[in-house]
C-alpha positions as CSV (number, residue, x, y, z in Angstrom):
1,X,0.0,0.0,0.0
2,X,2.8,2.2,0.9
3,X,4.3,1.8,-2.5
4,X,1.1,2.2,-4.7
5,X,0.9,5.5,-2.5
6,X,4.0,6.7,-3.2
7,X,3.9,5.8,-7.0
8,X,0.4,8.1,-7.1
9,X,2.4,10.9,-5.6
10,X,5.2,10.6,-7.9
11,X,3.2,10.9,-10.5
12,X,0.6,14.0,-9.5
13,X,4.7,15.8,-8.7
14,X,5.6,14.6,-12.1
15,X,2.2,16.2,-14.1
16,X,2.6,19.2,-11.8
17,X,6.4,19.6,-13.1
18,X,5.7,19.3,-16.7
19,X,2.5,21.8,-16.0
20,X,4.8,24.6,-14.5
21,X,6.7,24.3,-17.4
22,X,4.4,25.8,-19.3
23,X,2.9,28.4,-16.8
24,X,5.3,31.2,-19.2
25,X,2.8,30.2,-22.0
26,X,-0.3,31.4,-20.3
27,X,-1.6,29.3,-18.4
28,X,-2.0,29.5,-14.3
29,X,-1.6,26.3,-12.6
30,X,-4.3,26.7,-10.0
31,X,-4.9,24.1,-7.1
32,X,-8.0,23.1,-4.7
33,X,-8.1,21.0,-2.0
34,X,-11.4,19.0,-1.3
35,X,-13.8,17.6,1.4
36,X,-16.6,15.2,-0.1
37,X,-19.2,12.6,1.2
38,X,-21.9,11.0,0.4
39,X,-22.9,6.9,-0.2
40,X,-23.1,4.2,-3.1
41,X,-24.2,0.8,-3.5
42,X,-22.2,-2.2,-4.5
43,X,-22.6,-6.0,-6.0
44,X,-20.1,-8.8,-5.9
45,X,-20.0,-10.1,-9.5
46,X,-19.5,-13.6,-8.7
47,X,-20.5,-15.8,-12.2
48,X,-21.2,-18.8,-9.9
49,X,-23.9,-16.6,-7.1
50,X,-25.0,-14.5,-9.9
51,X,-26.1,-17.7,-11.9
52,X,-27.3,-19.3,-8.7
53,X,-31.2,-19.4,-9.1
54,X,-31.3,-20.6,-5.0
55,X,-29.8,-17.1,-4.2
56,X,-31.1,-13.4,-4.4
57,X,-28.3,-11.0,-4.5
58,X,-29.7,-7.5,-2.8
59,X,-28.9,-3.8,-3.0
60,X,-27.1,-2.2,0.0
61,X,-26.0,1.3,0.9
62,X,-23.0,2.3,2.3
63,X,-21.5,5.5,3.4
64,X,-18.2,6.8,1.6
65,X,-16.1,10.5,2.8
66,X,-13.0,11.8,1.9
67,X,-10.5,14.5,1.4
68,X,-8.6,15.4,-2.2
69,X,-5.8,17.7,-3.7
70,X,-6.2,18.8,-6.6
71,X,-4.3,20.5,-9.8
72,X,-6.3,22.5,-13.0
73,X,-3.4,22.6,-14.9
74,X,-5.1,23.7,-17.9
75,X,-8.6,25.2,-19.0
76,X,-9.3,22.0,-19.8
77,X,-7.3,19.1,-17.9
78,X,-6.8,18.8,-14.4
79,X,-5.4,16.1,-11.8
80,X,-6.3,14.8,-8.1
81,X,-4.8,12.8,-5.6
82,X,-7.7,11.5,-2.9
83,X,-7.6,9.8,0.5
84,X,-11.6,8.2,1.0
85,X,-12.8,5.8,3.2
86,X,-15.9,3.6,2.2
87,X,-17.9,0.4,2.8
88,X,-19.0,-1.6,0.1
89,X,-20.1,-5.2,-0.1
90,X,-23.5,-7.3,-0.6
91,X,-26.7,-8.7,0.7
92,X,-27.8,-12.2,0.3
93,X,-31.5,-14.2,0.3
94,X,-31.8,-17.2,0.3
95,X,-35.2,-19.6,-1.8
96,X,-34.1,-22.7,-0.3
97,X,-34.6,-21.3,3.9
98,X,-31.1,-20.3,4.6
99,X,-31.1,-17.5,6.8
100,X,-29.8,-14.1,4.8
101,X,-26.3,-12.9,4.9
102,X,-24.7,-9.5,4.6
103,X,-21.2,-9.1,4.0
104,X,-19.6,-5.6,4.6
105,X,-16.1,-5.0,3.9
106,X,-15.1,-1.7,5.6
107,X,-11.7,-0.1,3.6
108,X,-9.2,3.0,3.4
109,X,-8.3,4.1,-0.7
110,X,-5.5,6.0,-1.9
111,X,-7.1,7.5,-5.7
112,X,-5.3,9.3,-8.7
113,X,-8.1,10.8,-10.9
114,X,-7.5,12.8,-14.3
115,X,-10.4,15.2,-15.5
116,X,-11.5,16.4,-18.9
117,X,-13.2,19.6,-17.1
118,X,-15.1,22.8,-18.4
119,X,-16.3,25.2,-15.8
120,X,-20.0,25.5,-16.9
121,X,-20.7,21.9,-18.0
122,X,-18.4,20.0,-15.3
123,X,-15.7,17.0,-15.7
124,X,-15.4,14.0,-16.9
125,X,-12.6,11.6,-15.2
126,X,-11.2,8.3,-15.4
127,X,-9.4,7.2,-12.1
128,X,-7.1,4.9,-10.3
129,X,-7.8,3.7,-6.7
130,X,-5.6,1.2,-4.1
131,X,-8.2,0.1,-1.5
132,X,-6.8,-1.5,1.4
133,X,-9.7,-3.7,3.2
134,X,-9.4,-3.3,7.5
135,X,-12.8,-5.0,8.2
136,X,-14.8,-7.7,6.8
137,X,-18.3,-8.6,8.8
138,X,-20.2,-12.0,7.7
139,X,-20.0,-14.4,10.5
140,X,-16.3,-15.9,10.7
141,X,-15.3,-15.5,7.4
142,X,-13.0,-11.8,7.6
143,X,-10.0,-14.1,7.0
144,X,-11.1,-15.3,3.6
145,X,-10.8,-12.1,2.1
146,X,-7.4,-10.4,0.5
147,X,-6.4,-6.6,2.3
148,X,-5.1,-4.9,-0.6
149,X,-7.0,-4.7,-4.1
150,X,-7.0,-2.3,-7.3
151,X,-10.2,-0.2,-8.5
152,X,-10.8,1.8,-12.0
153,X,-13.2,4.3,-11.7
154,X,-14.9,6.4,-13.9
155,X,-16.6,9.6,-12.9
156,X,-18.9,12.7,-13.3
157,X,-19.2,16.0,-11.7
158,X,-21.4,18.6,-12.2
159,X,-21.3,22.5,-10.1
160,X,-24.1,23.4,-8.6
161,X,-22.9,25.9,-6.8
162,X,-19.4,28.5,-8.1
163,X,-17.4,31.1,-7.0
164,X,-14.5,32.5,-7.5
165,X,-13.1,30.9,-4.1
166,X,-15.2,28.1,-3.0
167,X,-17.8,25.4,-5.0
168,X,-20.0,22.8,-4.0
169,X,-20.3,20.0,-7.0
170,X,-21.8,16.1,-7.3
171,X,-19.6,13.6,-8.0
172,X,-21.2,10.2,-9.6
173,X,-18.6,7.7,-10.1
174,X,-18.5,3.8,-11.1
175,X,-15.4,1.6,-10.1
176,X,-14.6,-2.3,-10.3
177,X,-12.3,-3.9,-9.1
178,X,-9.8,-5.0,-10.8
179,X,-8.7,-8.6,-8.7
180,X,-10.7,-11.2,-6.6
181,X,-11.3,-10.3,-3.7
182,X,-10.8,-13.5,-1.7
183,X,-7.9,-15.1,-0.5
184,X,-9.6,-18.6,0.2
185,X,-10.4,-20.2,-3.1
186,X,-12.9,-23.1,-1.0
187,X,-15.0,-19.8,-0.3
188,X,-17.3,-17.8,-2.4
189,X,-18.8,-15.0,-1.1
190,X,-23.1,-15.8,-0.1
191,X,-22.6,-19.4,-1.0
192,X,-24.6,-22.5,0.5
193,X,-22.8,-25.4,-1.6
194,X,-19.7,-25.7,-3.1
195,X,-19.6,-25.2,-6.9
196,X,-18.2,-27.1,-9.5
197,X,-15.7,-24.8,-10.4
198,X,-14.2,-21.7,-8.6
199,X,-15.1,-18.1,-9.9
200,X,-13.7,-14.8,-8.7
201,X,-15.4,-12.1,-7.1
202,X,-14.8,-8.7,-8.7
203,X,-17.1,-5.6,-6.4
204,X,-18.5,-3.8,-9.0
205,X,-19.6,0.0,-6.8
206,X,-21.6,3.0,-7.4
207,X,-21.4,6.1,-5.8
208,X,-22.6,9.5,-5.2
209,X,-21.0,12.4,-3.3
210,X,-20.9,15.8,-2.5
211,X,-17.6,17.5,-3.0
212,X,-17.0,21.1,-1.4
213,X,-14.0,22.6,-3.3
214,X,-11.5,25.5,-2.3
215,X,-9.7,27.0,-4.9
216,X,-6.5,27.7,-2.5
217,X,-4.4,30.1,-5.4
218,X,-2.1,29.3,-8.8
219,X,1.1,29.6,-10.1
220,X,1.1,32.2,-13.0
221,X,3.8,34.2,-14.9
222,X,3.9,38.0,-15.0
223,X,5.1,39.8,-18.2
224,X,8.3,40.5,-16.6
225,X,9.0,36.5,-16.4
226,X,8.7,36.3,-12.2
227,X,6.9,33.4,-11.3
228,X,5.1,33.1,-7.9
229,X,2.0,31.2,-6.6
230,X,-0.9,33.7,-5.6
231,X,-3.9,33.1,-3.0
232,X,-7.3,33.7,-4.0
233,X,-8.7,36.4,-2.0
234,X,-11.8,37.1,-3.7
């Protein structure tokens, strides 16, 4: 985790670097730094539970906050590092009599987004997230899960609220996971039986939050080539 944090960092430090090498051409490289919250949903694509007529997989919501630095170092292109924490998992029914299960796995996220943004329609961003899992709750089984796993999101945000200093926007982003999620192969997530054949379980998450933005200043240029960063004030 330490090293897929320190690899995101090197990276926003590298874009940043190649941005403010181009601040002489015109462009201020402003930054904001961001509190957001808000909840999402999630469902465990499993090929074996989701094909398992004996099993109902239900919709759960689960609260998801956060805190992000971010870089416009464009009009039109900007980057942010996040630090979130959020819940995501799945609920289980059962035909056959089984009582239900839900499974909750409770995790801290490191996040490296890049935006296509306009300031009257938005952004559009596609994202990388390491999610490290503290906490799984469904009976005995927190050991059958792995602690460290790799999302790609995809996101929207939209203003609905814009000054020059400060702005509130929503924030509707889809991530999956990009490895199983458990570490014991003899279990599958909501099962009753064992299958013929093991299948990995990918969360697939939904969520919507509220971001409140403050734009803290920018790096700009003047005419007579001194370069400084400024504070908004108003």
């Amino acid at each position: 985790m330490k090293k897929s944090f320190l690899i995101i960092g090197l990276i926003f430090l590298f874009v940043n670097t190649q941005a403010q090498k181009k601040k002489s051409k015109g462009n201020p490289i402003w930054f904001n730094l961001e509190v957001k919250g808000g909840g999402g949903t999630s469902l465990l694509m499993n090929k074996n539970i989701l094909n398992d007529n004996q099993i109902n997989t239900g919709l759960q919501f689960y609260p998801t906050y956060g805190i992000g630095l971010g870089s416009h170092i464009t009009k039109d292109f900007a980057v942010q590092v996040e630090k979130c924490w959020t819940t995501f998992g799945q609920k289980y029914t059962y035909k056959n009599g089984f009582p239900k299960q839900n499974l909750n796995l409770t995790a801290s996220e490191w996040g490296l987004f890049v935006r296509k943004t306009s300031e009257s329609s938005g952004f559009i961003g596609l994202g990388f997230k390491t999610s490290h899992v503290s906490k799984a709750s469904i009976d005995s089984t927190s050991q059958s899960f792995k602690s460290n796993l790799a999302f790609i999101n995809l996101e929207f945000g939209s203003p609905i609220w814009l000054t020059n200093i400060f702005d509130i926007n929503l924030n509707l982003r889809m991530g999956y996971c990009l490895n199983d999620i458990v570490s014991n192969k003899n279990y599958q997530p909501g099962a009753y039986k064992i299958y013929n054949s093991y299948k990995p379980t990918s969360p697939l998450v939904l969520q919507l939050m509220v971001g409140f933005n403050w734009h803290i200043g920018y790096f700009a240029t003047s005419n007579c080539k001194h370069s400084g960063f400024l504070l908004f004030t108003n």
